[in-house]
C-alpha positions in Angstrom: -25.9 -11.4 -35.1 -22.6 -10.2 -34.6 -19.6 -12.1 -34.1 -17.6 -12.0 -30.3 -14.1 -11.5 -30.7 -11.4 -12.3 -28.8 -8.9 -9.9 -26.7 -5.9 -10.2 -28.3 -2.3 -8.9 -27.9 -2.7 -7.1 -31.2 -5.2 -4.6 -29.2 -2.4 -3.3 -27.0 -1.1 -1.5 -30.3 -3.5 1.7 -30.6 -3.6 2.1 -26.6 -0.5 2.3 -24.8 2.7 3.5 -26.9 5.6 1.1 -27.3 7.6 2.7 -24.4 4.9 1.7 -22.0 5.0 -1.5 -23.5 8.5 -1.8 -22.7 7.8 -1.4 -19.2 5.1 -4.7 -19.1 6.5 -8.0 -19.7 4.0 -9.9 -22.3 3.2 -12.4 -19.6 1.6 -9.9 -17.6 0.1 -8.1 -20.2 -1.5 -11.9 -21.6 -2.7 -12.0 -17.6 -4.7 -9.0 -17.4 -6.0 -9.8 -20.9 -7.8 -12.9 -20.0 -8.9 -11.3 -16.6 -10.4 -8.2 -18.1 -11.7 -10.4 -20.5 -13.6 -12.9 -17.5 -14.7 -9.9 -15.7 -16.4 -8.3 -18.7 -18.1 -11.9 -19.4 -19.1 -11.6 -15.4 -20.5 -8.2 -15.7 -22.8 -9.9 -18.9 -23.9 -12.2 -16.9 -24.7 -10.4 -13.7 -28.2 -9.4 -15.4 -29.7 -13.0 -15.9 -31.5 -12.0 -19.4 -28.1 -11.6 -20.9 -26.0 -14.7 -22.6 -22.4 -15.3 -23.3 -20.2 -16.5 -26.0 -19.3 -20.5 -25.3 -15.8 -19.5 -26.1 -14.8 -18.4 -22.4 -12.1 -15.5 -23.9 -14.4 -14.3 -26.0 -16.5 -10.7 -25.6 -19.2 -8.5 -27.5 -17.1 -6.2 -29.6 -18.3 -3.0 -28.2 -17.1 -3.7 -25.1 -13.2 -4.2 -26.9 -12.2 -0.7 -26.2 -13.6 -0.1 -23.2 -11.9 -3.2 -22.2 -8.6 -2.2 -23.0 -9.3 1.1 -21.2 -9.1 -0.6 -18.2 -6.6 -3.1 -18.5 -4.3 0.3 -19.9 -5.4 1.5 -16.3 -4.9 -1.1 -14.0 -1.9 -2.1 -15.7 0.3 1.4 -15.3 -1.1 2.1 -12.1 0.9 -0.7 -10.8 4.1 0.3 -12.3 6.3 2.4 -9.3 6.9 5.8 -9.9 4.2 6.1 -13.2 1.7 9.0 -13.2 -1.2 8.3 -14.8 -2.6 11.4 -16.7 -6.2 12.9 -16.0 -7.5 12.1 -19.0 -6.1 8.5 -18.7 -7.9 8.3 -15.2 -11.4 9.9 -16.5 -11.0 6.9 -19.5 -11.3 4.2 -16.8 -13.6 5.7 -14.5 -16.3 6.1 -17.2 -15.2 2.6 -18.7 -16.2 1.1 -15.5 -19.4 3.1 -14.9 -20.1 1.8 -18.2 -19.9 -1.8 -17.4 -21.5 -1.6 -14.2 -24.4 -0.3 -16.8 -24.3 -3.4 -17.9 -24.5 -5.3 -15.3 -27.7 -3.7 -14.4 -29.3 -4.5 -17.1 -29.4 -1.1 -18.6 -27.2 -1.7 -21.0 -27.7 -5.0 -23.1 -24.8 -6.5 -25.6 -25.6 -7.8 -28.0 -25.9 -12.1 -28.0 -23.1 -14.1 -29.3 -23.9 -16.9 -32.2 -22.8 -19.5 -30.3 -24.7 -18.1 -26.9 -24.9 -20.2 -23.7 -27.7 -19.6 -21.0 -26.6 -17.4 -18.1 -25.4 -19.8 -15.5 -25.7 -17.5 -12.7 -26.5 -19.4 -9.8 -29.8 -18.9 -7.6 -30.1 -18.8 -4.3 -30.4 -22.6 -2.1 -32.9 -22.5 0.7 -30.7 -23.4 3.5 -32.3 -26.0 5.6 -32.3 -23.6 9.1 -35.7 -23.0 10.2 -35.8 -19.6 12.7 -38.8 -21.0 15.3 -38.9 -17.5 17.6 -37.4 -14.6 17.8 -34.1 -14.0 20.1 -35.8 -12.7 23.5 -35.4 -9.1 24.5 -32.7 -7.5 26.9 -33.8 -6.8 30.3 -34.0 -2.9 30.9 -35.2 -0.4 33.0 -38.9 -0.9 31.5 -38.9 -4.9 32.5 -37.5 -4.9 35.8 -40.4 -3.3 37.8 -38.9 -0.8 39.8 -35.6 -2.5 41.1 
């Protein structure tokens, strides 16, 4: 089985040049790591069959680069008066597509050594019984000719 890893600050290196990462203070940068890193986790478990690392920052290694992809994205998007170039754009979009792959199902990482069952909740019956149905409006059909 292969080993998670962990989203580091190291992985900003080979995807956004150091001028860019000028522009980011390392706080916010740290931010979007763990969130990318949550919502990656989330997209695993959205198709029940799949498990997760017990380590909550940890992710499949495949999904590293595809991760950063996005973060890259939503990151300088947010910056006023920053273009983000076509090919940066397409990067993201098919990054996404990719992970909502996964969350169907039709794409499966693979599971972490340390793997804890999916803990996506079921549904709770709710306790509300409907009886009838709501009765019908009165229209030209049920008033008889008045």
């Amino acid at each position: 089985m292969e080993e998670w890893i962990d989203i580091t600050t190291a992985s900003w290196d080979g995807i956004m040049s150091p001028s860019e990462l000028a522009l980011i203070s390392p706080t916010v940068r740290t931010r979007e790591l763990t969130n990318i890193a949550a919502e990656i986790r989330t997209m695993i478990t959205t198709w029940s069959p799949n498990t997760v690392s017990a380590d909550p920052l940890k992710i499949p290694p495949g999904f590293v680069s595809r991760a950063m992809v996005i973060a890259r994205n939503r990151l300088l998007s947010g910056l006023p008066d920053f273009q983000i170039d076509e090919d940066r754009r397409k990067q993201a979009e098919q990054a996404e597509t990719w992970l909502l792959e996964v969350s169907r199902g039709r794409i499966r990482p693979q599971p972490a050594p340390d793997a804890i069952a999916n803990q996506t909740p079921s549904e709770k019956p709710s306790g509300m019984e409907v009886v009838s149905l709501a009765p019908s409006r009165t229209g030209r059909g049920r008033m008889n000719g008045l």
